[in-house]
GUNU-94591 format. One record per atom (N, C-alpha, C, CB): x, y, z; residue in one letter. Coordinates in steps of 0.1 Angstrom, whole numbers, plus 5000, padded with zeros to 4 digits. Atoms other than C-alpha are relative to their C-alpha. Glycine has a CB too. Layout:
BEGIN
XYZA
...
END
This chain:
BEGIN
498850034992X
381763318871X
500949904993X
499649955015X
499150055005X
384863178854X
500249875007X
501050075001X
499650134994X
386062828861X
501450025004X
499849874989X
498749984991X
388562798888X
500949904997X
499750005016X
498950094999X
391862648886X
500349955011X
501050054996X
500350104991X
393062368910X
501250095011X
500249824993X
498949964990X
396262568925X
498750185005X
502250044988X
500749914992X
393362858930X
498849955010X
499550094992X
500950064991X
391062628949X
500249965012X
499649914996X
498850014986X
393962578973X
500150135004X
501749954996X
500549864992X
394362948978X
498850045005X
500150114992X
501349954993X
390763038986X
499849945012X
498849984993X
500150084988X
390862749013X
501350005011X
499849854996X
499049974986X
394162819027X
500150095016X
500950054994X
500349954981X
393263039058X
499149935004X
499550155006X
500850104987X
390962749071X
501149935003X
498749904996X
498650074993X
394362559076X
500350105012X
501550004989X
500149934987X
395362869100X
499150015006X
500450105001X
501349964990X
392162919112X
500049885009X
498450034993X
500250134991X
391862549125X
501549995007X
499549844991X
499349984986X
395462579138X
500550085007X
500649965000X
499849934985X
395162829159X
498349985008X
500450214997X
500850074998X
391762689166X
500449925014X
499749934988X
499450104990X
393262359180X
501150055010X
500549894992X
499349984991X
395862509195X
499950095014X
500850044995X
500549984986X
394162739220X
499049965004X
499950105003X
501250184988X
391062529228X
500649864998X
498049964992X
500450094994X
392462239231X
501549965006X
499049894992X
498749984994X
396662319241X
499950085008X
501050044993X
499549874991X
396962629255X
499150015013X
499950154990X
500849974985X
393862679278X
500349885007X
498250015000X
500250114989X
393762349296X
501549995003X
499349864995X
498849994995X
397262389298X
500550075011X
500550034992X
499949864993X
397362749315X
499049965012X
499550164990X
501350074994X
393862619334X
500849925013X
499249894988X
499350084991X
395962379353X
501150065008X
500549894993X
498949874991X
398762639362X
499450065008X
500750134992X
500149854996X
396962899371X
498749955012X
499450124984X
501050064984X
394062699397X
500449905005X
498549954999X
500150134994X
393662429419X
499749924996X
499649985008X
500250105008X
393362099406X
498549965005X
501249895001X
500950034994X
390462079425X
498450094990X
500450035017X
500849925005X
388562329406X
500350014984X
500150125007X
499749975013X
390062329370X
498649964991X
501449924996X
500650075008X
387662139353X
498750124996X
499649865007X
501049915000X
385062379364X
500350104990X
499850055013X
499649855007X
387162679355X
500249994986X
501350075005X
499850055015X
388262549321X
498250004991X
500849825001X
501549965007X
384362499314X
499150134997X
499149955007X
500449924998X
383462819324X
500450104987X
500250025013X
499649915007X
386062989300X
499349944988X
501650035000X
500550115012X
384962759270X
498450114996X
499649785008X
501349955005X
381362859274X
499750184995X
499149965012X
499849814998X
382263279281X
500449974986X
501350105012X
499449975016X
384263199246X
499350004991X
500849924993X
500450045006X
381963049231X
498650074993X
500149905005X
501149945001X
379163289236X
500350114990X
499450045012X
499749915007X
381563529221X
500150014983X
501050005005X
500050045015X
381863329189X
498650004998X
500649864997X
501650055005X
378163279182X
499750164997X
498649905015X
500649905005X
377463639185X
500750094989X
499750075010X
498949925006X
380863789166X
499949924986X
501650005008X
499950045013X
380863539139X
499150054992X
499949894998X
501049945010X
377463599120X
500350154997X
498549985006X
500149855003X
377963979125X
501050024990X
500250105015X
499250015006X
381263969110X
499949974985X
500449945006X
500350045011X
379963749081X
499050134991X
499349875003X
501049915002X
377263989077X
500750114993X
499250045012X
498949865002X
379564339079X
500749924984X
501650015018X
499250045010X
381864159050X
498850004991X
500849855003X
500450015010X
379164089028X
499350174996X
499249875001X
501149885007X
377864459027X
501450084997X
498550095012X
498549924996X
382064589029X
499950024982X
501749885010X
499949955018X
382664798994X
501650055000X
498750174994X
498749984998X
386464819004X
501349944987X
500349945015X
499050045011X
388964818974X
500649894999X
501150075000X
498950155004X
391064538983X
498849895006X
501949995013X
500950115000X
387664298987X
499150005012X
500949874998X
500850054987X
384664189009X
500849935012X
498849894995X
499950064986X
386563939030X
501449995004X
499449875001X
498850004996X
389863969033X
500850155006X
500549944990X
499449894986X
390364349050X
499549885016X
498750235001X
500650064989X
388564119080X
500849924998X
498749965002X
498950064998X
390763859074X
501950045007X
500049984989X
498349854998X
393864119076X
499750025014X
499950204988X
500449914982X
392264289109X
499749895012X
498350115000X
500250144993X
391163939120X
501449935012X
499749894984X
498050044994X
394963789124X
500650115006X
501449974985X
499149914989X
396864129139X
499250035011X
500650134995X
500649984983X
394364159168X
500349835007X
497850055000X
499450144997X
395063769168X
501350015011X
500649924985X
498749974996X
398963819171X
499550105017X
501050094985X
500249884987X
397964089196X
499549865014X
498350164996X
500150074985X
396163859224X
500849874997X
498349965008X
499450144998X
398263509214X
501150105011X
500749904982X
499249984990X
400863739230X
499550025016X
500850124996X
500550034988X
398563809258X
499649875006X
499150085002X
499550164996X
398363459265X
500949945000X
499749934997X
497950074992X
402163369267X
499750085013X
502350094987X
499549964991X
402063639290X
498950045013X
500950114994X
501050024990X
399163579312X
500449945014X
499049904993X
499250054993X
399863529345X
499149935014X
501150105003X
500750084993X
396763439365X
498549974994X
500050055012X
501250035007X
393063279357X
499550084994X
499149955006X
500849855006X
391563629351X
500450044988X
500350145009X
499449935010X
394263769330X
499649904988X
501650035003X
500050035007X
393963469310X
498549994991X
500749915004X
501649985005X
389963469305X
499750114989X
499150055013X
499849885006X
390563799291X
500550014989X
500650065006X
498950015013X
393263729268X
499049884988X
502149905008X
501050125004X
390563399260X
499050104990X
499149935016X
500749945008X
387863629249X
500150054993X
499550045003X
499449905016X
389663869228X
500549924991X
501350135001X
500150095015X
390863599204X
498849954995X
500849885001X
501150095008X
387763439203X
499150144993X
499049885012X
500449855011X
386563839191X
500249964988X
500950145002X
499149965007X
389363869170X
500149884989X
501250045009X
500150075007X
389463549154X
498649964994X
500749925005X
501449995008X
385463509145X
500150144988X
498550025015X
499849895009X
386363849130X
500449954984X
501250085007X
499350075008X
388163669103X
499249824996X
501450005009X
500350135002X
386563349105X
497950024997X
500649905017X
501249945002X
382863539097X
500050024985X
499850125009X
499849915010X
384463659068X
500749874987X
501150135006X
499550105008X
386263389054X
498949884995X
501249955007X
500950125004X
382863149053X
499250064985X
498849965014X
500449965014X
382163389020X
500449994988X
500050094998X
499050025015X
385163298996X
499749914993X
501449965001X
500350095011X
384162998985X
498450054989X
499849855009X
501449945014X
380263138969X
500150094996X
498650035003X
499849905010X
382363428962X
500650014987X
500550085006X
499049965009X
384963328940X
499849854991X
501650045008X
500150125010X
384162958933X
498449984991X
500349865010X
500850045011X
381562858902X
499249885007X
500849964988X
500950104991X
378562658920X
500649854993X
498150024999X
499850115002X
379262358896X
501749965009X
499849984983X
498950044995X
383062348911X
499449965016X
501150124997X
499849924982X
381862438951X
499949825009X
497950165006X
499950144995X
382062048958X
501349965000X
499249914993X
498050005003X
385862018949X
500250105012X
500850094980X
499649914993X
386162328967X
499549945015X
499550134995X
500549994987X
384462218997X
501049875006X
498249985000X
499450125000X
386261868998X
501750075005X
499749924983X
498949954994X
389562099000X
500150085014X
500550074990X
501049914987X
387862339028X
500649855010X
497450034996X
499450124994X
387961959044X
501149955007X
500149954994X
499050074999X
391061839041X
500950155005X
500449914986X
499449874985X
392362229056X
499849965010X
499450155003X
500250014981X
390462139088X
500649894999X
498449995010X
498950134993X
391961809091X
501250015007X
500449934991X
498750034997X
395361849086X
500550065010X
500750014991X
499949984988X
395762039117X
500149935015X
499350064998X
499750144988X
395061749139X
500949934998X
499049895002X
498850025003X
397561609124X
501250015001X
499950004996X
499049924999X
400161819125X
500250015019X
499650144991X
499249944989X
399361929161X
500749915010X
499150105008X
499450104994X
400661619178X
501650005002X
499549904993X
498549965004X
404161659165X
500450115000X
500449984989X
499649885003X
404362019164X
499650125017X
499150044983X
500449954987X
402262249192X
499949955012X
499250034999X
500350104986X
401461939217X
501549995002X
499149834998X
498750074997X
405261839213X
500650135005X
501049914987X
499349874995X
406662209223X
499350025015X
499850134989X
500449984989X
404662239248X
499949915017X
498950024994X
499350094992X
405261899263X
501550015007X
500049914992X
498749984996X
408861959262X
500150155008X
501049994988X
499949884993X
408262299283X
500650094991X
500749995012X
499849915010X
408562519254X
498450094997X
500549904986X
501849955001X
405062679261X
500450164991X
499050045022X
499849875009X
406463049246X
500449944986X
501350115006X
499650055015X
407762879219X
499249964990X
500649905000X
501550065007X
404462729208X
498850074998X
499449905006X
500949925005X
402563019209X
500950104991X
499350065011X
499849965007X
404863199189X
500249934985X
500650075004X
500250105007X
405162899166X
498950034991X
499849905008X
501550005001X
401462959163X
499350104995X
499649995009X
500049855005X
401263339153X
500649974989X
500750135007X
499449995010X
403963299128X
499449934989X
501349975003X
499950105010X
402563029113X
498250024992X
500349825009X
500849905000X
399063229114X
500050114989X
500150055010X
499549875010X
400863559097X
500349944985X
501650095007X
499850045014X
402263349072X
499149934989X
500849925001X
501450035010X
399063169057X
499150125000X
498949875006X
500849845007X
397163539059X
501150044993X
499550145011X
499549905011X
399863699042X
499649974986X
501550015000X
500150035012X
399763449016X
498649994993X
500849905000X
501850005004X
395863459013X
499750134996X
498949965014X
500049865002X
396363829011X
500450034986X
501050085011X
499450035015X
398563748981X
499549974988X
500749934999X
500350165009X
396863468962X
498550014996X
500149825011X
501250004997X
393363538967X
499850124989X
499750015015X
500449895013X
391863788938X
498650055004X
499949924983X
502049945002X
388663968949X
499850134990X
499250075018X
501049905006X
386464178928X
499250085012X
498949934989X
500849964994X
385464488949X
499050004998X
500050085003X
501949975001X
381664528957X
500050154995X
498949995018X
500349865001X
380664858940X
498850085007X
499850014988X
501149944989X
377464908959X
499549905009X
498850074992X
500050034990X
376564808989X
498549925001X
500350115008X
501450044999X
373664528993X
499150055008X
499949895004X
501249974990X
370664639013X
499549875008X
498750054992X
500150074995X
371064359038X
499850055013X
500849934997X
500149954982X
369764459074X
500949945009X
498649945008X
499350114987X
372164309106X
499149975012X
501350075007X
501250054988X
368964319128X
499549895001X
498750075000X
500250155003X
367664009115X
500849925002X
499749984989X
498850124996X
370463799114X
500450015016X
501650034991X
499550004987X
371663949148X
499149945013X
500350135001X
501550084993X
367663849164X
500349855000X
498350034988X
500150165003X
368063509150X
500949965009X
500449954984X
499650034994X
371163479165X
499750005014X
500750044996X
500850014987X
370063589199X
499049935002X
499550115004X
501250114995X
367263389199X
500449844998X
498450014991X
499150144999X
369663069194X
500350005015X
501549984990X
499749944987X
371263199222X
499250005016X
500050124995X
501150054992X
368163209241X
499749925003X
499250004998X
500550155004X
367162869233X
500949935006X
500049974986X
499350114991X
370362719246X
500150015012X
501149994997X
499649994988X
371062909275X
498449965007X
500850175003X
501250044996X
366962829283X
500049855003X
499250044990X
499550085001X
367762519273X
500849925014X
500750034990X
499150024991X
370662479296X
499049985016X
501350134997X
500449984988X
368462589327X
499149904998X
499650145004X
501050114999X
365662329321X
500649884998X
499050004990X
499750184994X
368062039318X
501050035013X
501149864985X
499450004980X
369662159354X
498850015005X
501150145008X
500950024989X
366062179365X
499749845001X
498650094998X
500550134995X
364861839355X
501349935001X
498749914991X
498950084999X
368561699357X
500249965016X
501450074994X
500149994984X
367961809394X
499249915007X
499450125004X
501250144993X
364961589401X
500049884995X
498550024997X
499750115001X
365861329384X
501149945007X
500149984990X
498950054989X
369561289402X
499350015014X
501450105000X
500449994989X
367461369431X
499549895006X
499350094999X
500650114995X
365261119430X
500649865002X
499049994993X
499150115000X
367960839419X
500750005015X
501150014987X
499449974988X
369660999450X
499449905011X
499850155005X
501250034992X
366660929470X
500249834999X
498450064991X
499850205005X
366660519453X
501450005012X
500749954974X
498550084993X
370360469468X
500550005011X
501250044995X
499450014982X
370760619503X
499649905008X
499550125010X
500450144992X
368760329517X
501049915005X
499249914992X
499250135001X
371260079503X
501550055003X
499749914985X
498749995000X
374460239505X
500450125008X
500550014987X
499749944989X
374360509527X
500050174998X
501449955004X
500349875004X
374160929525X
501150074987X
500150085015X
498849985009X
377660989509X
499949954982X
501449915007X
500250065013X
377060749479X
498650044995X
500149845001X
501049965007X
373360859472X
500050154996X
499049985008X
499749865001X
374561269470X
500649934989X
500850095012X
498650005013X
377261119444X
499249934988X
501849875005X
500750035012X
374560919426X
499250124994X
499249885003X
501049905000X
372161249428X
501150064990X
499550095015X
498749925008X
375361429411X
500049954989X
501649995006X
499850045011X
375861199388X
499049964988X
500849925004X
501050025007X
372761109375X
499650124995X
499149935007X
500049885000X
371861449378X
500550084989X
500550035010X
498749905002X
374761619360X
499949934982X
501849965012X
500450025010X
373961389328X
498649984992X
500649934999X
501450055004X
370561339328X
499750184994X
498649915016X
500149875005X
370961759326X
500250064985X
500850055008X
500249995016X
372761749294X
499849974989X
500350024995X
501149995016X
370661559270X
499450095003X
498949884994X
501249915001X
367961759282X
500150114994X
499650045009X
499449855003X
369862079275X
500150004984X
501650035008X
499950015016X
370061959243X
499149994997X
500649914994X
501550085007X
366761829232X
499550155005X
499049805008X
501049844997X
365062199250X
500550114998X
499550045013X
499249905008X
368262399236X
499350004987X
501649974999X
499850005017X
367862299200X
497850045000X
500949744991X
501149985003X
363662299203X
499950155002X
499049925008X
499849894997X
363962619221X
500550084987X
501049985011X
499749915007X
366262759198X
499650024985X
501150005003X
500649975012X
365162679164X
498350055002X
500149874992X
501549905002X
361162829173X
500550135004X
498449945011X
499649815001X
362963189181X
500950034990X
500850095015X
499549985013X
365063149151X
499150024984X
500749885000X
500249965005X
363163029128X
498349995000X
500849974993X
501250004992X
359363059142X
499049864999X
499150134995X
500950095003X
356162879141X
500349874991X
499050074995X
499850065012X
356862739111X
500949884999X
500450104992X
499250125000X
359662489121X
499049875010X
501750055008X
500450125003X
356962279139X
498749954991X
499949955011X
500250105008X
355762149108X
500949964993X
499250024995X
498750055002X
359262039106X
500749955008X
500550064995X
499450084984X
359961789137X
501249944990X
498649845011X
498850085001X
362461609113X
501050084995X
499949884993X
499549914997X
364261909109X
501050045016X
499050054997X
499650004989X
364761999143X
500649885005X
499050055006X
499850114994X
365261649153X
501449954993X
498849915000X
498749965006X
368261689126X
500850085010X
499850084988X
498949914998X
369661959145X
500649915016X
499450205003X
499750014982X
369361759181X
501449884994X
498149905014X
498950125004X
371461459162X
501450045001X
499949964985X
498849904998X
373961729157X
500850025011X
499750104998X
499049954989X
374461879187X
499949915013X
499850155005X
499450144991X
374561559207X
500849944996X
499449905003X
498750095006X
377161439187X
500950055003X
500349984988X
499049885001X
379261769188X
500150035015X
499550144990X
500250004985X
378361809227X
500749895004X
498449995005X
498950114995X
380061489234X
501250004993X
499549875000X
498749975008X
383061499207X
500650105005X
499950034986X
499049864996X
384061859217X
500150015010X
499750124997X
500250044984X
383561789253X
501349895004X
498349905002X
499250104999X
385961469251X
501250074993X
499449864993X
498549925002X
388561709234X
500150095012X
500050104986X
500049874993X
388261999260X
500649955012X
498550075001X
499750084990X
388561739288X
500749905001X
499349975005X
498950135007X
391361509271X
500950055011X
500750004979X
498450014994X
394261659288X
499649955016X
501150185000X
500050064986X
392861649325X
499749835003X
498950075007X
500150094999X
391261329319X
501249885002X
499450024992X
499250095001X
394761129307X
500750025014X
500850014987X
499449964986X
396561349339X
499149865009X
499450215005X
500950044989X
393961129360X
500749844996X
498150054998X
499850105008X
394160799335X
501749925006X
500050084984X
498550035003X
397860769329X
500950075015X
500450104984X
499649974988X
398960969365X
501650064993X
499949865012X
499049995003X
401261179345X
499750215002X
500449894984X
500349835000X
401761589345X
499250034988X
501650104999X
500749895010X
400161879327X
501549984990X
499550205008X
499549965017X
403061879301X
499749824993X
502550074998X
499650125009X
403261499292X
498449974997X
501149865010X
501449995008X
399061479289X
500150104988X
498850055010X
500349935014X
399361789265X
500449914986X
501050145000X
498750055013X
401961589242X
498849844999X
502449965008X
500450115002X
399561259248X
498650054995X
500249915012X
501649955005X
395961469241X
500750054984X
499150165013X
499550065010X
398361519208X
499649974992X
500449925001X
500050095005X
398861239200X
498649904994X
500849975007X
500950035001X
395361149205X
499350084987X
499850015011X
500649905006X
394261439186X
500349954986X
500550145004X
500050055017X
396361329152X
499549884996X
501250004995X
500950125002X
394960989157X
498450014992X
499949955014X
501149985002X
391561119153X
500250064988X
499350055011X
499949925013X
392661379125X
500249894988X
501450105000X
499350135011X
394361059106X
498549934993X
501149865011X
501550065002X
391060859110X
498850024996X
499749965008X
501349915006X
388461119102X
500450014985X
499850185007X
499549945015X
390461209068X
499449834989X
502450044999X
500150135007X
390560789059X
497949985001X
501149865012X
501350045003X
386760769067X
499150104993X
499349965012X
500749915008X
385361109051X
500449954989X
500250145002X
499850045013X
386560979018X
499349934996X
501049964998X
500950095000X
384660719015X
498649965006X
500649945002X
501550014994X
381660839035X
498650004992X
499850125008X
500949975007X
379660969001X
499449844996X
500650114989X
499950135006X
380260608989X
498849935009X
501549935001X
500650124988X
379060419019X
498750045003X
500850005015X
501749964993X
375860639025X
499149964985X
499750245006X
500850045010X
374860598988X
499649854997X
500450054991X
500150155001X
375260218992X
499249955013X
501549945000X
501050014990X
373160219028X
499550055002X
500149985009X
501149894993X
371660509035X
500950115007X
498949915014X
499049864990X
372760849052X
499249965011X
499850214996X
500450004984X
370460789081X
500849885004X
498449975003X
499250084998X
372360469086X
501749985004X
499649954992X
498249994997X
375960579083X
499850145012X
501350064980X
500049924991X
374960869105X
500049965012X
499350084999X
501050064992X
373560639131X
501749905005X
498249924991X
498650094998X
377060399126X
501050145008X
501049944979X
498749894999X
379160739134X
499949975018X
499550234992X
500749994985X
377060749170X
500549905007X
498349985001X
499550114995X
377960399177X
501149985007X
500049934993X
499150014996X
381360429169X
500850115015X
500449984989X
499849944982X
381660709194X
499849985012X
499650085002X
500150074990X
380160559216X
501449875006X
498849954994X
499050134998X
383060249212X
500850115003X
500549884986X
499649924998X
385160499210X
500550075017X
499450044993X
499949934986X
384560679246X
500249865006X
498650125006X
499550114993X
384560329260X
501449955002X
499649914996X
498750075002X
387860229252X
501150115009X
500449984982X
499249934991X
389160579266X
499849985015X
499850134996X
500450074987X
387160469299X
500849895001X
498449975002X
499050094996X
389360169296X
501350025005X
500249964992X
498749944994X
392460339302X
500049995012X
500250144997X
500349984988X
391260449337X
500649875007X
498350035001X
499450154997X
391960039342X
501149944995X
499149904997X
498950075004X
394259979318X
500750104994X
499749884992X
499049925005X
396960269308X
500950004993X
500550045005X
498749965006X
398760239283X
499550034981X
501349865004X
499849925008X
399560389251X
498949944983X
501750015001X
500950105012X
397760119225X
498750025002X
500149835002X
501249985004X
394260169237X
500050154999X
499049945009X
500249845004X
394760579233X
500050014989X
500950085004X
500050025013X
395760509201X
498949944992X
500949924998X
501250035003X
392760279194X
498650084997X
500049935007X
501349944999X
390460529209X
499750094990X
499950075011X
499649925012X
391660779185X
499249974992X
501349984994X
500650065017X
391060569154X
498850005004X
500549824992X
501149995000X
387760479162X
499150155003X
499949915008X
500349855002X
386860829171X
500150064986X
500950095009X
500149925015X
388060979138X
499449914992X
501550054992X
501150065008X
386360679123X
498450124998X
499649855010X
501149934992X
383460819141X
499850134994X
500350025016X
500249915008X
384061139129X
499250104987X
500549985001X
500349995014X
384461119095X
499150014991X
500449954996X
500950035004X
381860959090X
498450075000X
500249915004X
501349844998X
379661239107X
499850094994X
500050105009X
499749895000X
380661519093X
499749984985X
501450065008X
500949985015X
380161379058X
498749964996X
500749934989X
501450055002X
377161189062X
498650095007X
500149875006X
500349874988X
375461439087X
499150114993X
501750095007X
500549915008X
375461719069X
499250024984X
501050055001X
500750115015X
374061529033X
498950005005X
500449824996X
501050014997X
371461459053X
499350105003X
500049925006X
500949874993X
370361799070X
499550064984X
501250145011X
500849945015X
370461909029X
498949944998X
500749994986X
501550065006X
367461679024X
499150045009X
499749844999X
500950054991X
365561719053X
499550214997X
500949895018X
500149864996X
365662169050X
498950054982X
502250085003X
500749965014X
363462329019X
500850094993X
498650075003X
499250015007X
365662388991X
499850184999X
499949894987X
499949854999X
364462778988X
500550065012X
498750074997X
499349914988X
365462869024X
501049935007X
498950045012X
498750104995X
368362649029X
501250055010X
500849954988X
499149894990X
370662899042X
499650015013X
500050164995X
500549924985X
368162999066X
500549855010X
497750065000X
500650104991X
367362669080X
501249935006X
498949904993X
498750104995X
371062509081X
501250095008X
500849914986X
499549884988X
372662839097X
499749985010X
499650124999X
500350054990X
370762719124X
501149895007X
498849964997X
499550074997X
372662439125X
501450015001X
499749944996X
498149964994X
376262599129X
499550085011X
501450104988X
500349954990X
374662829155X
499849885014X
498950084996X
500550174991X
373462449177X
501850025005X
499449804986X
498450064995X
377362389173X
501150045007X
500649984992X
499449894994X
378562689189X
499149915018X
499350224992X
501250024985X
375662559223X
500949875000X
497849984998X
499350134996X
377662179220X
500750025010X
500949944991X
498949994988X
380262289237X
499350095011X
501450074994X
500749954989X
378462529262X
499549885008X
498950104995X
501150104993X
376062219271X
501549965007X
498949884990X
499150114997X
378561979269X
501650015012X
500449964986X
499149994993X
381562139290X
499450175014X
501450024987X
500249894988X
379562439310X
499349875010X
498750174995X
500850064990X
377562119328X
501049875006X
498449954992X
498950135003X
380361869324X
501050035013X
500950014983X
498950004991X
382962039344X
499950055013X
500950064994X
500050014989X
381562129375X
499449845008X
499450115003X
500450164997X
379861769377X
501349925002X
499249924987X
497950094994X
383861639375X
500350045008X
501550014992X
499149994989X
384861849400X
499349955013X
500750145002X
501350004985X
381961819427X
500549815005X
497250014993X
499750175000X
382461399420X
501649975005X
499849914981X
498850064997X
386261399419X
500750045015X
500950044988X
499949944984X
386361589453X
499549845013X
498450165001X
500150094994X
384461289465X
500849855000X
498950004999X
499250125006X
386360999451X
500750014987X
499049904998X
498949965010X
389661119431X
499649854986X
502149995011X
500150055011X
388861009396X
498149994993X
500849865003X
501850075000X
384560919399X
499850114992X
498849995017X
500449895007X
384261269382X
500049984986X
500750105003X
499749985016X
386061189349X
499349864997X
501750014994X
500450095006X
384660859346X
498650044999X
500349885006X
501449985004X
381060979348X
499450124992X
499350005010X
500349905008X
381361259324X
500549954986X
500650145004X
499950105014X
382661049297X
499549864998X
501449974998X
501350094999X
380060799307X
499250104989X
499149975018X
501549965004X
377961019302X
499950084986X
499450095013X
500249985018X
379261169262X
499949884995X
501250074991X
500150075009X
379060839254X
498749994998X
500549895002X
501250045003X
375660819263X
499050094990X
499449985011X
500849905013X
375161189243X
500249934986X
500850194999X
499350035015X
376860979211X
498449895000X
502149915000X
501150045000X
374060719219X
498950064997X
499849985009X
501449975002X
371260919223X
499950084982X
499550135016X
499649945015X
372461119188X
499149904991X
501850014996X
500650085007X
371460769176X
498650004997X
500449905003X
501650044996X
367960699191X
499550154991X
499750015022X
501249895005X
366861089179X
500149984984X
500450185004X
500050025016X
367660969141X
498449925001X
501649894993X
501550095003X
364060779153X
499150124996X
499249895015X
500649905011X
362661129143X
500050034988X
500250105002X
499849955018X
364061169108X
499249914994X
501749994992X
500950105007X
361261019090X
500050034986X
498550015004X
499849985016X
362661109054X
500349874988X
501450094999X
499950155008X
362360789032X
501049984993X
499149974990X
499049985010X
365160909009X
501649995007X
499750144993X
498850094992X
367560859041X
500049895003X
500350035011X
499950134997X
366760549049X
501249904992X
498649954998X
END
C-alpha cells in the first residue's frame, strides 16, 4: 500500500464530517424538537426515549451488516462507497419525511428509516481508512477521523441550532441534506478505490449472532436493573413514608428506583452481553469486560445529558422549545470546542500519569460537569451553561483519547477486532439504558413536582460518570496505572 498524501487523508475522512452532522442534527435538534410539538409536555421525555432506543436498536443491527455486505461488495466503482452513494439518497428521502412529519407516529417512522439508511453508509465508511490508508500512516488518519467528528459540534450551534431557533425548522433540514449531498458527492469524487475482484469468503451469520447476542445482553440487561432498581426504590420507598408521608416515599421509590436501575443495566448489559458475544472465554478476562462497563457508563450518561439537554434548559431557564434548541447549541459547541482542546493533549498526559488515571480524571470531570448544569435549575444564567460545556468537553476529550488506549492494552493483540467491536456495539446500549430508563423516570417525577424529574436523572448521570470511575477498580493492568 502506497504512502498517502495529506490532502488524501482529508478525502477518505471527509464523510465522517457529514455523517456526524446529520448525526447531531437529528438526535439531538430535530427529534426533541418535533417531540415537544407533536406530545404533551407531560409525556415527551418518555416519548423522546422511546424513539432513541427503537433507533438505536436499528443502528446496532444495520451497521455491522452493512460493514460486513461492503467488505464482500465486488462492484466497479469500490467496496464502500456504492453504500455510501445509496446510504445519503435514502437519507435525503426521509430528512424530507421529517420536515414533513406531522404527528408522533409519522415522525417515529421517518426516525427509523434514517437511522436504516444512514448506518447503511456509516457501516461502510468504517472500511476506508484500513482500506486505503498504510497501517504506519492509520494514526494521522485517525487523528483527522477525530477532528471530522468534532467539528460538527461546533458548527451546530451557529448554524442548525440557530435556524431552528429562529423558526426556520424547514430550513435546517434542508440545510442539512444539502450539506450531506455535497460532502458525498465530493467523497464520490476524491476518494480512489481499487475494486475487489473476488469476493472474500466471509459468513454474515457470525457477525450477525454476535450482534444479536449484544443485543440480548443489553435488553436482558435492561430488565434486571428494572427488577432490582424495583426493590431497591422500593425498599428506600419503604425507609421514607414513615417520616414524610405516602406521596414523598412513591417519589423516593421512583427515584431511587429509576437510577439504581441504570447502573445495573449496565454492569448485567455489558456482562450479559460480552459472554453471548464473545463466550466463555471472556471470563478469564474480568478486566476486559470491566473495560467495556467504564465505557458504557460514561457514554450512558454523556449521550443521555445530550438527548435531554433541550427539555432540561426548557425547565432550567423557563424558556420555549425554539430558544432551548439554539441554547442546547450553544452548549453543544462548547463541549465540541473543549473536547478538541483536551484530546490533543490527552496522548501526552496519559503517558506522563497513566491511562487509567486520565480515564478516571475524564469521570470526575463529568461528574463536575453535570453539577454545574444542576446548578442552573437555581441559578440560570448563561455563564454556568457555558462553564458546563467546557468542563464536559474537557471530560470528553479526555475519554475518548484515553479510553480507547486503554481498551488496546487490556484486549489480546491477535483478536482485537473481535474483542473491541464489542465495545462499539456497548455504545449503541448507552443510550438505550441511559434514555429508555431515564425518560419515563422524568416524566412519572415531573408529574409529581414540576422539575423533581430532571433534577434526578441528571443526578443520577452524574452518578453513571462516577461509578465509570469506581469500575476502573477492575482494570488490574499494571501498564495502566
Amino acid at each position: 500500500m502506497k504512502h498517502t498524501r495529506w490532502y488524501d487523508l482529508i478525502s477518505v475522512n471527509l464523510f465522517w464530517l457529514a455523517l456526524n452532522i446529520r448525526n447531531n442534527a437529528v438526535g439531538t435538534i430535530f427529534m426533541p424538537y418535533l417531540v415537544d410539538r407533536f406530545v404533551q409536555p407531560e409525556i415527551r421525555n418518555t416519548a423522546l426515549g422511546g424513539m432513541r432506543t427503537a433507533g438505536l436498536i436499528i443502528a446496532m443491527l444495520v451497521q455491522p451488516a452493512m460493514g460486513l455486505l461492503s467488505d464482500r461488495s465486488t462492484s466497479r466503482f469500490g467496496r464502500r462507497r456504492p453504500f455510501i452513494f445509496v446510504g445519503v439518497l435514502l437519507d435525503l428521502l426521509f430528512l424530507l419525511a421529517i420536515a414533513l412529519a406531522f404527528n408522533y407516529w409519522g415522525l417515529l417512522v421517518a426516525i427509523l428509516l434514517i437511522q436504516f439508511s444512514s448506518n447503511i453508509s456509516h457501516g461502510a465508511l468504517q472500511g476506508l481508512i484500513p482500506d486505503l490508508v498504510p497501517e504506519e500512516q492509520r494514526g494521522v488518519a485517525s487523528a483527522v477521523k477525530a477532528i471530522m467528528e468534532l467539528i460538527p459540534l461546533i458548527l451546530l450551534g451557529f448554524t442548525i441550532a440557530r435556524l431552528v431557533s429562529l423558526g426556520r425548522f424547514e430550513l435546517a433540514v434542508l440545510a442539512t441534506g444539502v450539506t450531506l449531498l455535497v460532502l458525498m458527492l465530493l467523497t464520490m469524487l476524491l476518494v480512489k478505490e481499487t475494486p475487489l475482484r473476488e469476493k472474500p469468503d466471509v459468513p454474515l451469520a457470525p457477525t450477525m449472532l454476535r450482534v444479536l447476542g449484544m443485543l440480548a445482553g443489553i435488553v436482558g440487561g435492561a430488565a434486571a436493573g428494572l427488577l432490582v432498581g424495583g426493590v431497591v426504590g422500593g425498599l428506600a420507598g419503604l425507609v421514607a413514608w414513615p417520616f414524610a408521608g405516602k406521596n414523598v416515599g412513591v417519589n423516593v421509590a421512583i427515584a431511587v428506583g429509576g437510577v439504581a436501575a441504570m447502573a445495573v443495566a449496565v454492569v448485567a448489559g455489558v456482562w450479559a452481553g460480552t459472554l453471548a458475544t464473545i463466550g466463555a472465554e471472556v471470563r478469564r478476562r474480568p478486566t476486559f469486560t470491566w473495560w467495556v462497563i467504564n465505557r458504557l457508563m460514561y457514554f450512558a450518561a454523556i449521550t443521555s445529558i445530550q438527548s435531554f439537554a433541550p427539555y432540561f434548559l426548557m425547565y432550567s431557564f423557563n424558556v420555549d422549545r425554539e430558544a432551548a434548541v439554539g441554547m442546547t447549541g450553544t452548549l453543544v459547541m462548547f463541549v465540541g470546542i473543549f473536547t478538541l482542546i483536551s484530546a490533543l493533549p490527552g496522548g501526552w498526559l496519559a503517558d506522563r500519569f497513566g491511562l487509567r488515571r486520565m480515564v478516571a480524571l475524564s469521570g470526575v470531570l463529568g461528574v463536575v460537569a453535570t453539577l454545574v448544569l444542576l446548578g442552573t435549575i437555581w441559578a440560570p444564567n448563561m455563564v454556568l451553561l457555558y462553564v458546563a460545556g467546557a468542563i464536559l468537553g474537557l471530560s470528553a476529550g479526555l475519554f475518548t483519547t484515553t479510553n480507547w488506549a486503554l481498551g488496546t492494552r487490556l484486549v489480546p493483540s491477535a483478536e482485537a477486532g473481535r474483542y473491541l467491536g464489542v465495545s462499539n456495539l456497548a455504545g449503541a446500549g448507552a443510550g438505550m439504558i441511559g434514555t429508555g430508563i431515564g425518560g419515563p423516570v422524568a416524566d412519572t417525577l415531573n408529574a409529581a413536582y414540576h422539575g423533581l424529574g430532571y433534577f434526578v436523572i441528571f443526578a443520577g448521570y452524574a452518578l453513571l460518570f462516577l461509578l465509570s470511575v469506581v469500575s476502573l477498580k477492575g482494570i488490574r493492568d499494571r501498564e495502566s496505572l
